[in-house]
Biotite code that builds the C-alpha atoms (Angstrom):
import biotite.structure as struc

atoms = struc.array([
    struc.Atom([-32.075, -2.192, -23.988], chain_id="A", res_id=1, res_name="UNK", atom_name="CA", element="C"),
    struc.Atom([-29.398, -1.287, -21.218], chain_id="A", res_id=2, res_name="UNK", atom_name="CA", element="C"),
    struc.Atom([-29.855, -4.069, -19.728], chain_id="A", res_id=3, res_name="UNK", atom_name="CA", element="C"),
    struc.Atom([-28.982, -6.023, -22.440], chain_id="A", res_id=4, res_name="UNK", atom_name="CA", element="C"),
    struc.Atom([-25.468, -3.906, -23.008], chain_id="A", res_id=5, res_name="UNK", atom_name="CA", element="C"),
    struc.Atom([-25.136, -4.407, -19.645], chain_id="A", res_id=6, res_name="UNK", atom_name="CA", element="C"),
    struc.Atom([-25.031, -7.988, -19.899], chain_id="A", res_id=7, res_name="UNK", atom_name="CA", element="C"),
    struc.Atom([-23.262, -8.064, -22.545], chain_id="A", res_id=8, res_name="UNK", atom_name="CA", element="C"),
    struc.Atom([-20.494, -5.858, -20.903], chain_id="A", res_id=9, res_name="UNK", atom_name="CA", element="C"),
    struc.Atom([-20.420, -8.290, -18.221], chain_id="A", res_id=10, res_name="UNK", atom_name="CA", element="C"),
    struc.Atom([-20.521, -11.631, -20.534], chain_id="A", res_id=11, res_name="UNK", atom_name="CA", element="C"),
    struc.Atom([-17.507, -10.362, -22.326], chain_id="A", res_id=12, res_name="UNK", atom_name="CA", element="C"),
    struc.Atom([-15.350, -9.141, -19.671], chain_id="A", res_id=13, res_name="UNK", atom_name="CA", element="C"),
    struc.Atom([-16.125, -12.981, -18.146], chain_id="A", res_id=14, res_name="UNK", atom_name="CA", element="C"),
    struc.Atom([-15.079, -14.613, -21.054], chain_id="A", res_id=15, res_name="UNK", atom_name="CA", element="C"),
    struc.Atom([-12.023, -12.185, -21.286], chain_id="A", res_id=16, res_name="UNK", atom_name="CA", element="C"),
    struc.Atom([-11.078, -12.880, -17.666], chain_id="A", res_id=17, res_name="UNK", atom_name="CA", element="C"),
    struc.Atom([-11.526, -17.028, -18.371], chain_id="A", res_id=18, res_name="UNK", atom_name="CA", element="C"),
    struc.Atom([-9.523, -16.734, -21.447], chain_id="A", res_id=19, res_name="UNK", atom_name="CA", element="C"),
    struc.Atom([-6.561, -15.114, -19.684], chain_id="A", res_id=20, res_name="UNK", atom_name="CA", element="C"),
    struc.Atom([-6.815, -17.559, -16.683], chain_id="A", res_id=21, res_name="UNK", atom_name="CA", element="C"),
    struc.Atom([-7.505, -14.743, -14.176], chain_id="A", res_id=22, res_name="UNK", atom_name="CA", element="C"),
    struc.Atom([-10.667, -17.021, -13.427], chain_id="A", res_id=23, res_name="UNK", atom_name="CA", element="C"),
    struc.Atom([-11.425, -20.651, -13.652], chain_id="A", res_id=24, res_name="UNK", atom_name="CA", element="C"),
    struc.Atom([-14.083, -21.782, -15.960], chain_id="A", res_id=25, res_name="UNK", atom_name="CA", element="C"),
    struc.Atom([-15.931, -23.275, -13.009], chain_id="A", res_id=26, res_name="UNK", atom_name="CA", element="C"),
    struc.Atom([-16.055, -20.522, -10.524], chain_id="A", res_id=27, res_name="UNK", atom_name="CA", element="C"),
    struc.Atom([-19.699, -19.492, -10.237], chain_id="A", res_id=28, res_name="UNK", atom_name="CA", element="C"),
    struc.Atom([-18.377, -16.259, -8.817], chain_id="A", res_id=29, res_name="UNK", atom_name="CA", element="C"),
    struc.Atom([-17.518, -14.394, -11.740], chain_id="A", res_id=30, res_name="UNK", atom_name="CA", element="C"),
    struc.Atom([-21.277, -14.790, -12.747], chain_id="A", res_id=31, res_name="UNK", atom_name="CA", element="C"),
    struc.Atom([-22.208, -12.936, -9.514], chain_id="A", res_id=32, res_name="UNK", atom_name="CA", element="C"),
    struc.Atom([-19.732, -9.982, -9.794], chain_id="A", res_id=33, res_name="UNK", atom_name="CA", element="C"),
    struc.Atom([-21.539, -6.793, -10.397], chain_id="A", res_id=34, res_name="UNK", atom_name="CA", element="C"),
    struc.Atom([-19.864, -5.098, -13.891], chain_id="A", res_id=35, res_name="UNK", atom_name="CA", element="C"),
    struc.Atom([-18.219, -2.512, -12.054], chain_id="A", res_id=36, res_name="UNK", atom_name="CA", element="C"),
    struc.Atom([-15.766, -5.516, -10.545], chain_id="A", res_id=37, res_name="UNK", atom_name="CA", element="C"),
    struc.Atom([-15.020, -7.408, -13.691], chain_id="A", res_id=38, res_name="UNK", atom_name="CA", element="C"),
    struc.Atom([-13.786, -3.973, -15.299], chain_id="A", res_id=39, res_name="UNK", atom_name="CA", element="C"),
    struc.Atom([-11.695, -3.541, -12.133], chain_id="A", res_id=40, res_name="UNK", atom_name="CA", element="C"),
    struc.Atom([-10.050, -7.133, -12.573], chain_id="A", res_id=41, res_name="UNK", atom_name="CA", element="C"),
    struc.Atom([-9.563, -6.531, -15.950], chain_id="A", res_id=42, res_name="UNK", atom_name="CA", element="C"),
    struc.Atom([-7.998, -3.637, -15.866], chain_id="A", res_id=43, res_name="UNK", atom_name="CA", element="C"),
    struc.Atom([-5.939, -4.641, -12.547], chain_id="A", res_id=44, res_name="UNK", atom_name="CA", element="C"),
    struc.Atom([-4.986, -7.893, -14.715], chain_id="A", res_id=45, res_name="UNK", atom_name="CA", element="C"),
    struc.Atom([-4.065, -5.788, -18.037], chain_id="A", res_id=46, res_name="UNK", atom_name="CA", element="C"),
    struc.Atom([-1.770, -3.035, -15.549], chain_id="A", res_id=47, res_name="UNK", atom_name="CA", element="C"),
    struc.Atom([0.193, -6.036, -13.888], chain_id="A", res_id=48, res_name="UNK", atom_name="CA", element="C"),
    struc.Atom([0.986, -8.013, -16.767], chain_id="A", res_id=49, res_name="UNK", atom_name="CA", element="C"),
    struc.Atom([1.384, -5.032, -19.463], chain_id="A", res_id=50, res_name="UNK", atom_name="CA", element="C"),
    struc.Atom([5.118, -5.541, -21.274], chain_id="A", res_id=51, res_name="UNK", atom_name="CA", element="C"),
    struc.Atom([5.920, -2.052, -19.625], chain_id="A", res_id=52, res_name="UNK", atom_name="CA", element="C"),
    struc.Atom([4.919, -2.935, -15.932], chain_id="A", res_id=53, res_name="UNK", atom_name="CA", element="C"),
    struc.Atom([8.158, -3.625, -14.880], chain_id="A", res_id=54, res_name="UNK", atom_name="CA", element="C"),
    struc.Atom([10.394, -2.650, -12.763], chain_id="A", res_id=55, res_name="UNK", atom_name="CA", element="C"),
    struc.Atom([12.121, 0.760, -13.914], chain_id="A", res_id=56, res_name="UNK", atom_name="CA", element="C"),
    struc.Atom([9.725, 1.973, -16.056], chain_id="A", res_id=57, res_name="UNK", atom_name="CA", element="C"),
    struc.Atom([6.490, 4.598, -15.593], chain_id="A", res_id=58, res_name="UNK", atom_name="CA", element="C"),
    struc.Atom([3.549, 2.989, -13.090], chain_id="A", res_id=59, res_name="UNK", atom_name="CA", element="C"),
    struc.Atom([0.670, 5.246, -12.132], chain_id="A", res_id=60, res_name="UNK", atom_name="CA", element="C"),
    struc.Atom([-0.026, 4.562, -8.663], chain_id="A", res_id=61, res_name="UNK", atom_name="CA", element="C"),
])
C-alpha cells in the first residue's frame, strides 16, 4: 500500500513537472527519478518562478 502512494507521489509530481514545461513529454528520465528528486524540481521550479521571487523582495537561501 506504500508503494502504491509512492507511485502515485511520483506520477503526479511527473505530470505536474510536464504540465509546467520543466520536462518534455518525451524524456524517459523523469520516469527514472527517484521521488525524492521530482519534489526537489518541483519545489526548485515553484521558488524560481513564484510572483514574489524577484529581485528586492524576501528569498530564503
Amino acid at each position: 500500500m506504500m508503494r502504491n502512494n509512492v507511485e502515485k507521489r511520483r506520477q503526479k509530481l511527473i505530470n505536474k513537472l510536464i504540465f509546467l514545461n520543466v520536462y518534455n513529454k518525451d524524456e524517459h528520465k523523469l520516469n527514472e527519478m527517484p521521488l525524492s528528486k521530482l519534489e526537489y524540481e518541483y519545489r526548485r521550479f515553484k521558488l524560481q518562478n513564484h510572483p514574489h521571487g524577484e529581485f528586492g523582495s524576501i528569498q530564503w537561501v
